[in-house]
C-alpha positions in Angstrom: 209.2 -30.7 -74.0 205.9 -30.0 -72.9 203.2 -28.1 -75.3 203.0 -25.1 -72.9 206.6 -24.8 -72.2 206.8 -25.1 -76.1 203.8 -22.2 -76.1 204.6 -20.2 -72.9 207.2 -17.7 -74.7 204.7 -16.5 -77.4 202.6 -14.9 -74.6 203.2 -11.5 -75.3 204.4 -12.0 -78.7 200.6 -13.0 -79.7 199.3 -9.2 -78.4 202.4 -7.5 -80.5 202.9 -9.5 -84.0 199.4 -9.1 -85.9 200.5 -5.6 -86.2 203.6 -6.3 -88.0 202.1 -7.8 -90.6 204.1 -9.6 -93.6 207.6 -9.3 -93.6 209.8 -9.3 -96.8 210.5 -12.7 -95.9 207.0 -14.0 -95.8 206.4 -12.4 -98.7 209.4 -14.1 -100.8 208.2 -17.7 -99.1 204.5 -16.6 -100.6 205.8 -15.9 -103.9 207.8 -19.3 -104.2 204.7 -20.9 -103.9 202.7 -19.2 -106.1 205.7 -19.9 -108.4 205.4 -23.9 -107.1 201.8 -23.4 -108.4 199.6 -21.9 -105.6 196.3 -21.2 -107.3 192.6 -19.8 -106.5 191.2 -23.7 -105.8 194.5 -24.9 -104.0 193.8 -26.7 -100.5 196.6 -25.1 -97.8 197.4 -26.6 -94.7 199.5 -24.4 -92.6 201.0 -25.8 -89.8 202.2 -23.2 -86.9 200.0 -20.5 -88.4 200.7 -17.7 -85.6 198.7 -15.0 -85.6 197.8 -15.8 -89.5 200.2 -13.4 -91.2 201.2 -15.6 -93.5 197.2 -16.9 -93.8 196.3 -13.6 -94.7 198.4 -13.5 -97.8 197.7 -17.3 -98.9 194.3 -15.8 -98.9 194.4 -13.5 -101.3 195.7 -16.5 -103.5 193.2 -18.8 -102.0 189.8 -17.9 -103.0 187.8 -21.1 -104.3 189.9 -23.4 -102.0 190.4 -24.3 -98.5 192.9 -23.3 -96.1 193.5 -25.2 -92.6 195.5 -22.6 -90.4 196.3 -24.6 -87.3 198.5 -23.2 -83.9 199.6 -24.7 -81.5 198.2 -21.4 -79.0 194.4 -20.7 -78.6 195.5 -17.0 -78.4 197.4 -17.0 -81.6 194.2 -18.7 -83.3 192.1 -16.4 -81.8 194.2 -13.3 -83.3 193.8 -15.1 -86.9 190.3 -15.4 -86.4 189.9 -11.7 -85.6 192.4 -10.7 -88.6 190.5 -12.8 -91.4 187.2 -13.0 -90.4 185.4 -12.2 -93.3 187.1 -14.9 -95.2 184.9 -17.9 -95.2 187.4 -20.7 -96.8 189.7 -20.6 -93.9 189.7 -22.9 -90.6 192.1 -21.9 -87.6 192.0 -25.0 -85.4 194.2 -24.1 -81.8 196.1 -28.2 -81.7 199.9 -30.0 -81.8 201.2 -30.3 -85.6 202.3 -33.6 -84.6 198.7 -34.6 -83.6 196.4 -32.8 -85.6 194.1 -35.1 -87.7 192.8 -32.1 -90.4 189.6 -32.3 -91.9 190.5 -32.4 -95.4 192.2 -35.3 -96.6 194.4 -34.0 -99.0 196.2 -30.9 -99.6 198.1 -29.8 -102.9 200.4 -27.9 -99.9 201.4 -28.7 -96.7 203.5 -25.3 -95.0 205.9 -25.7 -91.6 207.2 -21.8 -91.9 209.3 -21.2 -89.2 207.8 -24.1 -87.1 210.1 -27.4 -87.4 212.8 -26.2 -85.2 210.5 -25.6 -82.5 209.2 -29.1 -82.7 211.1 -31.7 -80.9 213.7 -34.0 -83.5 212.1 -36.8 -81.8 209.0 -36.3 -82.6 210.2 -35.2 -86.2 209.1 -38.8 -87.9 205.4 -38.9 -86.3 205.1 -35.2 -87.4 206.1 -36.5 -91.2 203.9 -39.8 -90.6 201.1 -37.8 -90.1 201.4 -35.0 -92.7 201.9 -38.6 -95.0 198.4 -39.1 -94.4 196.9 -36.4 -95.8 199.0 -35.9 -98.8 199.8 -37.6 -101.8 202.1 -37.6 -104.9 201.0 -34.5 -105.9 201.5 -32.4 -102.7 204.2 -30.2 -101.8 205.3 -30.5 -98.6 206.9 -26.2 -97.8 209.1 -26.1 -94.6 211.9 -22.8 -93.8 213.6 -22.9 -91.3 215.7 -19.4 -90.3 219.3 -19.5 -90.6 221.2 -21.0 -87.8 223.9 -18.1 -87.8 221.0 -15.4 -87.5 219.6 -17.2 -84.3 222.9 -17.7 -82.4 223.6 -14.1 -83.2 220.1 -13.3 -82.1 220.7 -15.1 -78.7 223.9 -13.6 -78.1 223.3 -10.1 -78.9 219.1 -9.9 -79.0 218.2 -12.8 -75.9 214.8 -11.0 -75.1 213.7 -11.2 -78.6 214.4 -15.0 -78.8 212.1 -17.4 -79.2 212.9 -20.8 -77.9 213.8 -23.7 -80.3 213.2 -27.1 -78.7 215.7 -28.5 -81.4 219.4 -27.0 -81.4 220.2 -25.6 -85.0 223.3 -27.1 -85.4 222.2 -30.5 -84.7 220.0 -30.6 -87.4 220.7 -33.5 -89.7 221.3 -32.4 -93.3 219.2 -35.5 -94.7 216.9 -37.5 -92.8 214.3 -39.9 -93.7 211.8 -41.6 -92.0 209.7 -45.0 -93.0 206.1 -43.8 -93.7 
């Protein structure tokens, strides 16, 4: 699957989602890494950033650190930008997780919220290569995925407020592992 067909559905999601803000989910993912040991000089990569809701409250966390916010949609970055522009230790970069070569070389956390299962299982091991590369013993590598039953409901009943997943839910494997 092709980056813009990957892309294409978050169109009009990009003009409607920075004003819903943080949801009680993105909060609870927030707190588990404050818990995990999120501090003020912590260096954040967040891969599949959106429209930085989930930037915006790393940043209140993130102070003397870096954050690298990268999206896979200019329009999305462009929306981040707009949100948290007065914050200076942030970098929204618009590139493919899979690709992206960030300019820090080492983060204490890498996050894939929500982003994995739209991501290609084939590309799953370059996408964990790469993140290898810029992490080390130390880092904490942060992925959620949504529940499986919640998005087959959601297509079923809610098809218009689907997003596509390149990667069927129940084909996940349950343990995986890839030669870094």
């Amino acid at each position: 699957m092709q980056q813009e067909e990957i892309s294409k559905p978050y169109h009009d999601f990009t003009d409607t989602h920075p004003e819903s803000g943080a949801n009680e989910r993105l909060i609870s993912l927030y707190k588990r890494l404050f818990e995990l040991g999120l501090k003020s000089d912590s260096a954040v990569l967040e891969l599949g950033c959106g429209v930085g809701n989930f930037t915006k409250l790393l940043a209140k966390r993130v102070k003397r650190g870096i954050i690298e916010a990268v999206d896979l949609r200019e329009k999305s970055i462009e929306a981040a930008k707009k949100q948290l522009a007065e914050k200076t230790n942030i970098l929204f970069t618009a590139a493919d997780a899979v690709k992206y070569i960030p300019q820090n070389k080492n983060f204490n956390f890498v996050t894939l919220l929500d982003v994995i299962e739209h991501i290609p299982l084939s590309l799953h091991g370059n996408l964990f290569r790469q993140i290898s590369t810029y992490t080390d013993e130390n880092s904490l590598v942060c992925i959620n995925i949504p529940n499986p039953e919640h998005i087959e409901y959601a297509r079923e009943h809610e098809p218009k407020n689907c997003k596509p997943s390149t990667s069927p839910y129940s084909c996940f494997p349950f343990f995986n592992i890839w030669k870094v």
